[in-house]
VMD Tcl script that draws the C-alpha trace (Angstrom):
set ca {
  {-7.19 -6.38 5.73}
  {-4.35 -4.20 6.62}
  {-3.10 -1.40 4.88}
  {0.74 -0.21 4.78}
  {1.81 2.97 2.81}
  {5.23 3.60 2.05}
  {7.24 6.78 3.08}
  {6.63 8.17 -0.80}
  {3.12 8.50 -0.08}
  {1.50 11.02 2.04}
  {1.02 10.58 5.58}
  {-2.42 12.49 5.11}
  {-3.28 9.42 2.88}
  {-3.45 7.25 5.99}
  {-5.97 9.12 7.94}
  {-8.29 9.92 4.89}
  {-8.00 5.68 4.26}
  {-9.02 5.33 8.02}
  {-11.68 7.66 7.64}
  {-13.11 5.68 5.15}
  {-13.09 2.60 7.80}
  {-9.64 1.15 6.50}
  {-6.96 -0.18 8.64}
  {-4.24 1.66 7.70}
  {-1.01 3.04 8.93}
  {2.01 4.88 7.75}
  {5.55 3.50 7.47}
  {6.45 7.24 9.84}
  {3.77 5.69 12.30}
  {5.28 2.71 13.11}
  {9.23 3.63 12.79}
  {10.34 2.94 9.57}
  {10.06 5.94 7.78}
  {14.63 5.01 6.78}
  {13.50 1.41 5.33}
  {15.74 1.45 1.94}
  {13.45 0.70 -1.05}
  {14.54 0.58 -4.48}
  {11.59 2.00 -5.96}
  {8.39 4.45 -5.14}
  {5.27 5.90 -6.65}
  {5.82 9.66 -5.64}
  {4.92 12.92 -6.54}
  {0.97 11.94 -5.57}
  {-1.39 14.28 -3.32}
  {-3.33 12.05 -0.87}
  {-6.53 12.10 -2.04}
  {-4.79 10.38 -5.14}
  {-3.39 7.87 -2.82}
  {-6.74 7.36 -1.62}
  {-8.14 6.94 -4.89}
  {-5.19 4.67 -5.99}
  {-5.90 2.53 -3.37}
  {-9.03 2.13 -3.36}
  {-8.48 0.90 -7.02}
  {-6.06 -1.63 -6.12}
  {-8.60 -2.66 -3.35}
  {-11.30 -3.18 -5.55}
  {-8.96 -5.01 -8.71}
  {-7.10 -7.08 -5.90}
  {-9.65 -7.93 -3.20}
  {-9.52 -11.43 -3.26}
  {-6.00 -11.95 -3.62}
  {-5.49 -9.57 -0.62}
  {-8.38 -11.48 1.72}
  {-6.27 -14.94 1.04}
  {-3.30 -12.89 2.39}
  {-1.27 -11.73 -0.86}
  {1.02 -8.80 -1.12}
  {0.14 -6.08 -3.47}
  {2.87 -3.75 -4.60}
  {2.24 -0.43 -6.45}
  {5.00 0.94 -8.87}
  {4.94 3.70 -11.50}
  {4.44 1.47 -14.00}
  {3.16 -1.93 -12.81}
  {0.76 -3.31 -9.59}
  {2.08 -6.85 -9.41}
  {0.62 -9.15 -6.70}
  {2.95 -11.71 -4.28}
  {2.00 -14.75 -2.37}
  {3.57 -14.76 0.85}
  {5.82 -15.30 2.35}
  {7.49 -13.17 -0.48}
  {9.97 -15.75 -2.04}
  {8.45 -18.83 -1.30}
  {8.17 -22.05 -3.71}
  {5.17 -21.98 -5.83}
}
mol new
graphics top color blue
foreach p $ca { graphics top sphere $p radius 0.5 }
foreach p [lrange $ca 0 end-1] q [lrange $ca 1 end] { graphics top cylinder $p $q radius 0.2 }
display resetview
């Protein structure tokens, strides 16, 4: 699966999640490091990234392998069938 962190996360995040044989990139690394977002989980150092993620990984695996959406906010980790929006 393919990881996508957000431009409040650390880019260092990215390489440490690739060093641990993730595919990962940062929102910086592909040109979107201005996407508007209403909300963000900042103020993290990446190795908490990396542990964050790895949690969400681990609660969320088989939601993510059929192709889900998993969103991580201050407060709540809620998962989305895509395409985000569509009909249950």
């Amino acid at each position: 699966m393919r990881l996508v962190l957000d431009q409040g996360v650390p880019r260092d995040a990215a390489t440490l999640l690739r060093d641990l044989g993730h595919e990962c990139t940062h929102v910086v690394e592909i040109g979107r490091s201005k996407a508007a977002d209403q909300e963000r989980l900042q103020g993290l150092g990446a190795s908490q990234v990396v542990a964050l993620v790895q949690s969400v990984l681990a609660g969320f695996e088989a939601s993510l392998r059929r192709g889900c959406l998993v969103t991580v906010k201050a407060h709540k980790t809620t998962c989305h069938r895509l395409p985000v929006g569509a009909s249950e």
